[in-house]
N, C-alpha and C positions, 0 to 999 in steps of 0.2 A: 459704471454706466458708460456706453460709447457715446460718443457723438457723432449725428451725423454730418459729417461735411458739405455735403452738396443743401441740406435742409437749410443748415446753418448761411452758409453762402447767401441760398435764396433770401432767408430769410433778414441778412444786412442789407440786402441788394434792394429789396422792398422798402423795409425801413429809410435809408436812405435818399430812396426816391420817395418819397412820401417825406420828408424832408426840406429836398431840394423843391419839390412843388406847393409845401403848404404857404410859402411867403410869398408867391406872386399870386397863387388863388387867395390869401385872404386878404391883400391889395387892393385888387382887384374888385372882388365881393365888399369891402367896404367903401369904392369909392363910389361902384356903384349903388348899396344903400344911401351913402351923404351924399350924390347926386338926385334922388328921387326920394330924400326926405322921411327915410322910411323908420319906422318908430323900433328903437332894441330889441323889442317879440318877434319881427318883423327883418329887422338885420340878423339876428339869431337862425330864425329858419330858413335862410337865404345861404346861411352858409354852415349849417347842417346839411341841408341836401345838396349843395354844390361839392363840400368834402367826402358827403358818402358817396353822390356817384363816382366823382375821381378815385374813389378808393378803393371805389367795388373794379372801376375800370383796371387801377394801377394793379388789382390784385391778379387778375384773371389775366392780363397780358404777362405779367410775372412771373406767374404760375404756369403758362401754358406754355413759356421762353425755358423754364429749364423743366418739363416735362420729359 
């Protein structure tokens, strides 16, 4: 089996920035559920959809930088 080089590259280069962003996003996203009291179903989906959009962002800029 070969590997691809450049897939594999992309592919640490994503991982790691998804990484390097999940500790301030979920910082962040938790202090503002404990600022506005928000119940754990509630903090939960707050940072569901805050990590998939950055995810979905972090993929598509990724992906389109080593296109």
């Amino acid at each position: 089996m070969m590997i691809d080089k450049k897939a594999l590259k992309e592919t640490i280069v994503d991982v790691a920035l998804g990484i390097i962003l999940a500790a301030p996003i979920s910082y962040i996203t938790l202090s503002i559920a404990h600022n506005n009291d928000l119940t754990i179903s509630n903090t939960t989906a707050l940072q569901i959809t805050v990590f998939t959009l950055v995810a979905l962002l972090r993929k598509y800029f990724v992906r389109v930088y080593y296109k």
